[in-house]
Backbone as JSON Lines, residues from 0, in Angstrom:
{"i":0,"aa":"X","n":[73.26,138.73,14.98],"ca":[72.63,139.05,16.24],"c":[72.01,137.82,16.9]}
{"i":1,"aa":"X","n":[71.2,137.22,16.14],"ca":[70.85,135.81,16.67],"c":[72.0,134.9,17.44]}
{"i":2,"aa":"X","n":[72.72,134.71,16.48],"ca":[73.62,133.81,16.58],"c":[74.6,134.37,17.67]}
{"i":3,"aa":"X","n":[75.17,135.72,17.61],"ca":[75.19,136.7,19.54],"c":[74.72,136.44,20.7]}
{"i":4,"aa":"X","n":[73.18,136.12,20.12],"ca":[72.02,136.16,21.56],"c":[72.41,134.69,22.03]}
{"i":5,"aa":"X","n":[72.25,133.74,21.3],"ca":[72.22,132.7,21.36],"c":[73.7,132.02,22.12]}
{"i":6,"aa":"X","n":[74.98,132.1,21.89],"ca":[75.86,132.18,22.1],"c":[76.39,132.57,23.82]}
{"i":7,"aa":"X","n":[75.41,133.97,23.71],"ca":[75.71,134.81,24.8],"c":[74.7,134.07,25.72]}
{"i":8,"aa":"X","n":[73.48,133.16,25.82],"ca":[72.57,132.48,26.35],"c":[73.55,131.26,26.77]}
{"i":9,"aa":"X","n":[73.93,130.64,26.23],"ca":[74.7,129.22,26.22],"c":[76.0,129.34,27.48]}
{"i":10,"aa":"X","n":[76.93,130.26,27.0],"ca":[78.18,130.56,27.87],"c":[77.9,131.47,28.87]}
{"i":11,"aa":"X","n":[76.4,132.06,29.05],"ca":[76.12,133.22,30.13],"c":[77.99,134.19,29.85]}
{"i":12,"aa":"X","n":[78.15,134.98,28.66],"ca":[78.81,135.61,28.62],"c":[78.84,136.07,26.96]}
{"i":13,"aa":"X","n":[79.5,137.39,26.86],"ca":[79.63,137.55,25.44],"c":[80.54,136.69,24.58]}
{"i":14,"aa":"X","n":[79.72,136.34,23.61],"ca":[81.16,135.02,22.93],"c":[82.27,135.69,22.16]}
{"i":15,"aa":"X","n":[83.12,134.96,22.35],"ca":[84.28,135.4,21.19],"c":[84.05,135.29,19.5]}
{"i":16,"aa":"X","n":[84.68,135.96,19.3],"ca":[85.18,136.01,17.7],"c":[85.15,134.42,16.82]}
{"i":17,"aa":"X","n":[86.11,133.45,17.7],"ca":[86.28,132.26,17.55],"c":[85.06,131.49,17.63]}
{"i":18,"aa":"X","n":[84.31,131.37,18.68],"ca":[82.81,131.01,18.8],"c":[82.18,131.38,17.88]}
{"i":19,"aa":"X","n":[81.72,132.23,17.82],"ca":[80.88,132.86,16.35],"c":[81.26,132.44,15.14]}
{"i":20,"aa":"X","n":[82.71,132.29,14.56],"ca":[83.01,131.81,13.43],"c":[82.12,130.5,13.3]}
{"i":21,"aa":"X","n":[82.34,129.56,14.35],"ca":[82.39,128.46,14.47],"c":[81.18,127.86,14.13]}
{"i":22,"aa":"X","n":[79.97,128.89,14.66],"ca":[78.72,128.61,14.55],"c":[77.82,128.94,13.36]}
{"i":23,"aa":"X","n":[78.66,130.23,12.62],"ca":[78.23,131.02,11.53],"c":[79.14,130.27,10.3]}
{"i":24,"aa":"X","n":[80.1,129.57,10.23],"ca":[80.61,128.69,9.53],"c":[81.43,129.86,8.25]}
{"i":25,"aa":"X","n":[81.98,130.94,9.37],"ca":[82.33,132.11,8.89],"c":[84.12,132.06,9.57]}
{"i":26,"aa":"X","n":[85.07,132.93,8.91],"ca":[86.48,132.84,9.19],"c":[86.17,133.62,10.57]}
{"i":27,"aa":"X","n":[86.73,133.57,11.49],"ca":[87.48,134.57,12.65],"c":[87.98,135.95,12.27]}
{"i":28,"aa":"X","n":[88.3,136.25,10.8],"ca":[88.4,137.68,10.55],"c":[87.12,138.13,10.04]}
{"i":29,"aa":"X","n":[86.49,137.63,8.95],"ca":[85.24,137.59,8.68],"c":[84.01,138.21,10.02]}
{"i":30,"aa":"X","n":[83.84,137.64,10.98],"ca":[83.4,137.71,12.2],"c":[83.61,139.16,12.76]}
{"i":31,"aa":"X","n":[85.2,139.4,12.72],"ca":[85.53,140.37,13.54],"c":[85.14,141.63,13.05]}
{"i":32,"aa":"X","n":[85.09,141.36,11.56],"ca":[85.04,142.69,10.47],"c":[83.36,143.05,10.84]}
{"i":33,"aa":"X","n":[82.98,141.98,10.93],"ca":[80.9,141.82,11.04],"c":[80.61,142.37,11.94]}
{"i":34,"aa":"X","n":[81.52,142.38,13.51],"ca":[81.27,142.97,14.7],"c":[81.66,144.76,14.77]}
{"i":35,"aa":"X","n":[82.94,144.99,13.95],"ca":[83.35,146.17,13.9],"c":[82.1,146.79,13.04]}
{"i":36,"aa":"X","n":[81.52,146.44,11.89],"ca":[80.64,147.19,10.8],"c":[79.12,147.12,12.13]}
{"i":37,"aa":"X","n":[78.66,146.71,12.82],"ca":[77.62,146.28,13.37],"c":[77.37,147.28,14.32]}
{"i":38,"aa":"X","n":[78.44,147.83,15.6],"ca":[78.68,148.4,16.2],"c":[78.72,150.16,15.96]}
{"i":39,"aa":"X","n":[78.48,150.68,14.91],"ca":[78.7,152.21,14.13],"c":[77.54,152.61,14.27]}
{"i":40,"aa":"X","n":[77.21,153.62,14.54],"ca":[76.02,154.16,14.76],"c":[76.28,155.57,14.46]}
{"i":41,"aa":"X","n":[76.04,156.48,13.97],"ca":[76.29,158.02,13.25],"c":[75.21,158.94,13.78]}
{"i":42,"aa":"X","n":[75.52,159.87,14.74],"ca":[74.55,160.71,15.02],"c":[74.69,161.8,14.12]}
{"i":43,"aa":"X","n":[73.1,162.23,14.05],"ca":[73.03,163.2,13.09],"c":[73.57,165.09,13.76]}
{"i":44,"aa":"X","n":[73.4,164.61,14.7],"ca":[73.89,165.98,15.38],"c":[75.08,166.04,16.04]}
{"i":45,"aa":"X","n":[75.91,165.11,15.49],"ca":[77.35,165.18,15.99],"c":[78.55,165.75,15.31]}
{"i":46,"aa":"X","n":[79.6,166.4,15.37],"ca":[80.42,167.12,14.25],"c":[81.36,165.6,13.63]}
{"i":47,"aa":"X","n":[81.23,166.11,12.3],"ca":[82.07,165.2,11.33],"c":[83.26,164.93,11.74]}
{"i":48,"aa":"X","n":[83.92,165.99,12.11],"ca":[85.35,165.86,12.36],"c":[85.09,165.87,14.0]}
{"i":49,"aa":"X","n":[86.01,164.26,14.46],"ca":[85.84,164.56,16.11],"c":[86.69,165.39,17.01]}
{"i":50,"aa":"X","n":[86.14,165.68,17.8],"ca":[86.69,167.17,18.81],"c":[86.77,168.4,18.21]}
{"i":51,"aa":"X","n":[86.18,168.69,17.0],"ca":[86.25,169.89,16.26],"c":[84.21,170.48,16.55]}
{"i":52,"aa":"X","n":[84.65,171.27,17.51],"ca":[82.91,171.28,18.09],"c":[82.24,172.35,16.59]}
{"i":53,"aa":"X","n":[82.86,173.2,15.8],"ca":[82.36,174.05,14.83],"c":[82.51,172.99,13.71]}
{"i":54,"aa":"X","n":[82.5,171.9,13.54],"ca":[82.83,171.29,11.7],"c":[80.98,171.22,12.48]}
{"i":55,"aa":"X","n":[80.92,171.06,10.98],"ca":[79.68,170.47,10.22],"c":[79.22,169.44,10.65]}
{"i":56,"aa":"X","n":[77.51,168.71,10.81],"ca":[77.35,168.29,11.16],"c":[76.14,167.18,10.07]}
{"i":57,"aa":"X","n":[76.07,165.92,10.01],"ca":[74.56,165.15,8.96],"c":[73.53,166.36,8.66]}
{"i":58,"aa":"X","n":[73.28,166.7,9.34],"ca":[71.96,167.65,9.36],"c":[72.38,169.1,8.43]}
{"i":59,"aa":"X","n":[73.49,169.54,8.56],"ca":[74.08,170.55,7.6],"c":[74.7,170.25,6.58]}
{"i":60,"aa":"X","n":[75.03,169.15,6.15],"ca":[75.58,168.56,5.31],"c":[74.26,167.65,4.0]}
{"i":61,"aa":"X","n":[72.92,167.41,4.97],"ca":[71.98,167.2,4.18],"c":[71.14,168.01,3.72]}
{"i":62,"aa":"X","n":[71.54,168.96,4.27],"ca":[70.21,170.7,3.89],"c":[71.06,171.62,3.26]}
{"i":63,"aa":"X","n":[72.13,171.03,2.93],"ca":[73.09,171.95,2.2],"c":[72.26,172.16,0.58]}
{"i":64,"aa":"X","n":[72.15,173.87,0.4],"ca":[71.47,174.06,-1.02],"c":[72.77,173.86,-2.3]}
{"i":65,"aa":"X","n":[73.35,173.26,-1.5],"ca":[74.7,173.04,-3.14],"c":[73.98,172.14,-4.14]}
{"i":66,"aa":"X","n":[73.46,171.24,-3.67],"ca":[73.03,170.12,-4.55],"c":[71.93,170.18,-5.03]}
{"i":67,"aa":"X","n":[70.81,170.02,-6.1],"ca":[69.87,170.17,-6.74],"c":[68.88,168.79,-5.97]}
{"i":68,"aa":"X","n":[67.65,169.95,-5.6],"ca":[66.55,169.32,-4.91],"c":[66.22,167.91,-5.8]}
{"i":69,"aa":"X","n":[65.57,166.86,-5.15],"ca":[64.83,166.15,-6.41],"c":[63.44,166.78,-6.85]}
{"i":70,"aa":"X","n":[63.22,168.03,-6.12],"ca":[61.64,168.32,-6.9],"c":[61.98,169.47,-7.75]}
{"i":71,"aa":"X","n":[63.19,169.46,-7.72],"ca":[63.67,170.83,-8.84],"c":[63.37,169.85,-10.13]}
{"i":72,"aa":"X","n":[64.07,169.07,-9.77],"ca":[64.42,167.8,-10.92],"c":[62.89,167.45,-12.14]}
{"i":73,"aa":"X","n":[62.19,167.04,-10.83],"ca":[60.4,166.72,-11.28],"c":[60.17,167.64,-12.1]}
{"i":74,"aa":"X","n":[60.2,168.73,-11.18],"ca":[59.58,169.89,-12.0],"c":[60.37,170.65,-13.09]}
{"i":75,"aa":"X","n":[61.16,170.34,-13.3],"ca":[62.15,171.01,-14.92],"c":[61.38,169.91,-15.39]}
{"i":76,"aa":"X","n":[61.21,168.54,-15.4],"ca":[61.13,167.55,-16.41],"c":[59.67,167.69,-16.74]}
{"i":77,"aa":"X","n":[58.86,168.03,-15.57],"ca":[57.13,168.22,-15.69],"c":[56.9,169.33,-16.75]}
{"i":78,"aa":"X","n":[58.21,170.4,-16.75],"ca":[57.62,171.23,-17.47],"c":[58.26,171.33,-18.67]}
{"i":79,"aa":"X","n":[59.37,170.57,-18.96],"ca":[59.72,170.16,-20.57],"c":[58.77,169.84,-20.83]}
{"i":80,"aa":"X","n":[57.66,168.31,-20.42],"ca":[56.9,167.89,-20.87],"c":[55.64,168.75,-21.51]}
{"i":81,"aa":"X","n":[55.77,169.81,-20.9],"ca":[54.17,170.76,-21.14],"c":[55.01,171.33,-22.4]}
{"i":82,"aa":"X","n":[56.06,171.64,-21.87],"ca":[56.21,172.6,-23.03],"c":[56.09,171.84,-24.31]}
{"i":83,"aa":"X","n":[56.32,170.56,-24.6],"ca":[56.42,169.59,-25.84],"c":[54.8,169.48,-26.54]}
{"i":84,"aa":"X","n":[54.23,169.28,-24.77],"ca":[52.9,168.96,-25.54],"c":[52.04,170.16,-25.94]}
{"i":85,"aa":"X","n":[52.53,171.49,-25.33],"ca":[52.45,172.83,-26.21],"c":[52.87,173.13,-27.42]}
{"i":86,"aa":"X","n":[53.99,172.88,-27.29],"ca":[54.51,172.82,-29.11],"c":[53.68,171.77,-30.0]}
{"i":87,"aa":"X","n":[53.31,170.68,-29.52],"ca":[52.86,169.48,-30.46],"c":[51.56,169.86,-31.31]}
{"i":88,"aa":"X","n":[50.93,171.54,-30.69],"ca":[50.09,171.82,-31.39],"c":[49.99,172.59,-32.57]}
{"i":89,"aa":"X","n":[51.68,172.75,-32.72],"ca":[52.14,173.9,-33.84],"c":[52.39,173.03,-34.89]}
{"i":90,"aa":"X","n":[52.71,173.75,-35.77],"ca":[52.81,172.91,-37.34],"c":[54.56,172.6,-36.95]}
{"i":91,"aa":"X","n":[55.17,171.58,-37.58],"ca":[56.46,171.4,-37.85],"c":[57.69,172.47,-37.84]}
{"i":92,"aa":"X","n":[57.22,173.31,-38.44],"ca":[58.3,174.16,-38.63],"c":[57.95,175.2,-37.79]}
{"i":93,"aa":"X","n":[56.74,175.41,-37.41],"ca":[56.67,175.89,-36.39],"c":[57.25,176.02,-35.27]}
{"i":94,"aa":"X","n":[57.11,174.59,-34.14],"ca":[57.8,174.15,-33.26],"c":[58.87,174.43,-33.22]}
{"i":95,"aa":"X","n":[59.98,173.86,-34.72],"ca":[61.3,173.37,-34.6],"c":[61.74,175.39,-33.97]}
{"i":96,"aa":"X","n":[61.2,176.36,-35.04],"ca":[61.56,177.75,-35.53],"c":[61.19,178.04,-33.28]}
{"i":97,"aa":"X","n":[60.34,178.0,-32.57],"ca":[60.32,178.04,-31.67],"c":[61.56,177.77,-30.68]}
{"i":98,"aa":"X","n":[61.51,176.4,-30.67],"ca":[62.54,175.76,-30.08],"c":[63.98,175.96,-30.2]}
{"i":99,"aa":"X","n":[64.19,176.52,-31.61],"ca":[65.5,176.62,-31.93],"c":[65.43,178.94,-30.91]}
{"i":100,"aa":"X","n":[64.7,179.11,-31.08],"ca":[64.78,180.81,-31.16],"c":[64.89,180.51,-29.82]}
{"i":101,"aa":"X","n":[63.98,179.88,-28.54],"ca":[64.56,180.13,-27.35],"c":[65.52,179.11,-26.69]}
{"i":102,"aa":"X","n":[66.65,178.18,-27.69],"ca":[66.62,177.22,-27.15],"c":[66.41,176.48,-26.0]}
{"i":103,"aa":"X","n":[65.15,175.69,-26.65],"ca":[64.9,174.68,-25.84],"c":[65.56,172.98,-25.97]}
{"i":104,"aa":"X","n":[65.24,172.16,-25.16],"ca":[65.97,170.99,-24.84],"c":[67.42,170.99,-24.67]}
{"i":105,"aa":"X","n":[67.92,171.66,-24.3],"ca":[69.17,171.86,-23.82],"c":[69.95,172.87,-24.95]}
{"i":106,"aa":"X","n":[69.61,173.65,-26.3],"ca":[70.47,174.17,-26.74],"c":[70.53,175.29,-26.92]}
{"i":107,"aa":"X","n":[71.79,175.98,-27.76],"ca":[71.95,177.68,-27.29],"c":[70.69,178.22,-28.05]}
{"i":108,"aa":"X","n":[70.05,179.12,-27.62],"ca":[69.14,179.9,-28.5],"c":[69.76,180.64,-29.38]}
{"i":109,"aa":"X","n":[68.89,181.18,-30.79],"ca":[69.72,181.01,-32.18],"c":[69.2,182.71,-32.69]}
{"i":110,"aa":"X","n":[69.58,183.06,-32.97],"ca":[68.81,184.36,-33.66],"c":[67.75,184.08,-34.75]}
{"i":111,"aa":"X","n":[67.2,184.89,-35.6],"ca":[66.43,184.97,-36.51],"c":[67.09,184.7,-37.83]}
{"i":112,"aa":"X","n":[68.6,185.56,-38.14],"ca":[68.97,185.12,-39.21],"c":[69.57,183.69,-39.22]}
{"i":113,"aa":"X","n":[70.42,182.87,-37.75],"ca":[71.07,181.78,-38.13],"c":[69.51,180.77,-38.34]}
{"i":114,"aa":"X","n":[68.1,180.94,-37.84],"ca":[66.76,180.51,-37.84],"c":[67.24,180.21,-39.28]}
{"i":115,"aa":"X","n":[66.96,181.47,-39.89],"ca":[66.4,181.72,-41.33],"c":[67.68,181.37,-42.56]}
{"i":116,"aa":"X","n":[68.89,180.79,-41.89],"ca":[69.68,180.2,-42.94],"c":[69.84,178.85,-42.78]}
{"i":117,"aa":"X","n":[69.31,178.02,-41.38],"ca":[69.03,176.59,-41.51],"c":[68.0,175.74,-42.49]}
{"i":118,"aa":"X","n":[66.94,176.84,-42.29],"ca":[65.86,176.94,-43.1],"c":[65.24,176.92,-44.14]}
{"i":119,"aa":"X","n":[66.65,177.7,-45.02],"ca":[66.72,178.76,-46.3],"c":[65.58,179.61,-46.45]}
{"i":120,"aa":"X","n":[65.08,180.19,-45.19],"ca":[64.17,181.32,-45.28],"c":[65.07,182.8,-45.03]}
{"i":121,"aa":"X","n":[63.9,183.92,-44.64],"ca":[64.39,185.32,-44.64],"c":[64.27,185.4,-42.97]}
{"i":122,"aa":"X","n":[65.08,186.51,-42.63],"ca":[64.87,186.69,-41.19],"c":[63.35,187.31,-40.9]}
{"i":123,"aa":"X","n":[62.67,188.1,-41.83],"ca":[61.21,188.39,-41.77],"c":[60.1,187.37,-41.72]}
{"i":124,"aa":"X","n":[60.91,186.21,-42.18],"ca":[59.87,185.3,-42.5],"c":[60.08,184.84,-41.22]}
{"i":125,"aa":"X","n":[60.97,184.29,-40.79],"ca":[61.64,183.39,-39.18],"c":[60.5,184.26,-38.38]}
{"i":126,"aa":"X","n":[60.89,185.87,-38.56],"ca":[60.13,186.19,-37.04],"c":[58.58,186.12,-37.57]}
{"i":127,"aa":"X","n":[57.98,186.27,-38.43],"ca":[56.62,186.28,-38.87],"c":[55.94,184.57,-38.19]}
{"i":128,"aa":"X","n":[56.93,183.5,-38.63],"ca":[56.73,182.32,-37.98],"c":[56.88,182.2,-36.84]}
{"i":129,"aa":"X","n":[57.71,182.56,-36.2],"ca":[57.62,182.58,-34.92],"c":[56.59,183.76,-33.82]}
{"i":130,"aa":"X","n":[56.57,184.78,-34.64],"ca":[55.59,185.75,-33.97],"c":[53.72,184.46,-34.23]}
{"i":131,"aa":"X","n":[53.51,184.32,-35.14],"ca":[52.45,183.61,-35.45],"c":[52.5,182.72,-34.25]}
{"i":132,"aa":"X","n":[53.44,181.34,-34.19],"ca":[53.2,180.07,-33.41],"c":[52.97,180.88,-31.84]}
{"i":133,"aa":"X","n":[53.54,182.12,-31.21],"ca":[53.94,182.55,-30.07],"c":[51.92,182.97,-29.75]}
{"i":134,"aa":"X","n":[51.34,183.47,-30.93],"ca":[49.63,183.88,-30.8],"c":[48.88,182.43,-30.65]}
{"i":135,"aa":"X","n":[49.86,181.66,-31.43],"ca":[48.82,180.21,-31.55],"c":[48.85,179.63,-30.15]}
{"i":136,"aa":"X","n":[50.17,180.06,-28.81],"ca":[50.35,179.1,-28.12],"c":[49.3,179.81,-27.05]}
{"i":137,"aa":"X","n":[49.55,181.23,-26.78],"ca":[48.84,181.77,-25.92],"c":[46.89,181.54,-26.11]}
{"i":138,"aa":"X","n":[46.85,181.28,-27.18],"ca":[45.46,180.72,-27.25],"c":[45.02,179.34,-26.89]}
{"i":139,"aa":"X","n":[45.76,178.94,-27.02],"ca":[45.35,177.28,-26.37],"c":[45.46,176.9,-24.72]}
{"i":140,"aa":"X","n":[44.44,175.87,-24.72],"ca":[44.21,176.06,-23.62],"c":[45.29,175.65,-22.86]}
{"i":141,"aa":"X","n":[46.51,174.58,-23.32],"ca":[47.93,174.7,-22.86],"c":[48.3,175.71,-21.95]}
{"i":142,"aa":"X","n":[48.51,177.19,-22.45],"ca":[48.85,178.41,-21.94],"c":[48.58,178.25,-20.64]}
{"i":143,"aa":"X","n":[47.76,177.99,-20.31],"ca":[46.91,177.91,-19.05],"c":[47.93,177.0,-18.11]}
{"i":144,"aa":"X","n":[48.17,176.0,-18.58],"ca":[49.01,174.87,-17.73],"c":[50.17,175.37,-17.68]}
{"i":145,"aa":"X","n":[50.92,176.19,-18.69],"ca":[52.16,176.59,-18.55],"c":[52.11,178.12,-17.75]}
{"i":146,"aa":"X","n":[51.17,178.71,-17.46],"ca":[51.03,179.62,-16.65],"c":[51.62,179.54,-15.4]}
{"i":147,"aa":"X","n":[50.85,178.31,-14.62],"ca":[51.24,177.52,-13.36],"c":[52.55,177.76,-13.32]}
{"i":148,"aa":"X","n":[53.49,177.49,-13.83],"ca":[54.83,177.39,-13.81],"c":[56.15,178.47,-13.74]}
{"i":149,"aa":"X","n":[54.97,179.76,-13.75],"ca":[55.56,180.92,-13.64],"c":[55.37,181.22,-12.6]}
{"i":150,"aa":"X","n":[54.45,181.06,-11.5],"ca":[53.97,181.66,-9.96],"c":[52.49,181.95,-9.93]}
């Protein structure tokens, strides 16, 4: 643009392609490609496809709900985090017997007996552990933070 203004000051006219190379110490195609990319301007309220007055337009194409918000994003990750530092107050096998029953961190949730044969426990025992950690969580003051997250 400088080197435009400047140009266009000197010759009292718009310079050529050739001029500009000359001054920008740039090829003549180089130049031309710089002027074509420079010149584009994209309205947001204009249809994608031209002369097609019904296509789609920036503005419908950026509010489109296909794609996952970034505060969906935040907030799944805000609330892994609670949930971890909720579990972190259970004993070991606690947690894991939790995590595995609803899977959490991405995996399938498990029943009581496949619980209780990773384990080498009983399925009475799985749910007794897991009924227990489920009283331990609602008592802490955690609960409270993971409340939020329901409405």
């Amino acid at each position: 643009n400088k080197a435009f203004a400047q140009l266009e000051q000197k010759y009292e006219r718009p310079p050529n392609a050739d001029e500009l190379a000359d001054l920008l110490d740039l090829t003549t195609q180089e130049v031309k490609q710089s002027l074509r990319n420079a010149g584009r301007h994209v309205s947001m309220d204009a249809p994608l496809k031209d002369g097609d007055e019904s296509s789609s337009n920036m503005y419908e194409v950026l509010q489109s709900g296909d794609s996952p918000s970034p505060e969906n994003g935040l907030i799944t990750e805000s609330l892994r985090r609670e949930i971890e530092r909720s579990l972190s107050t259970l004993t070991t096998r606690e947690a894991d017997v939790v995590r595995l029953y609803f899977g959490l961190n991405g995996q399938h949730p498990m029943t009581l007996e496949e619980i209780g044969e990773r384990f080498d426990l009983t399925r009475e025992r799985v749910r007794q552990i897991k009924e227990k950690a489920i009283r331990r969580l609602k008592h802490t003051s955690r609960s409270k933070i993971l409340k939020t997250y329901l409405g």
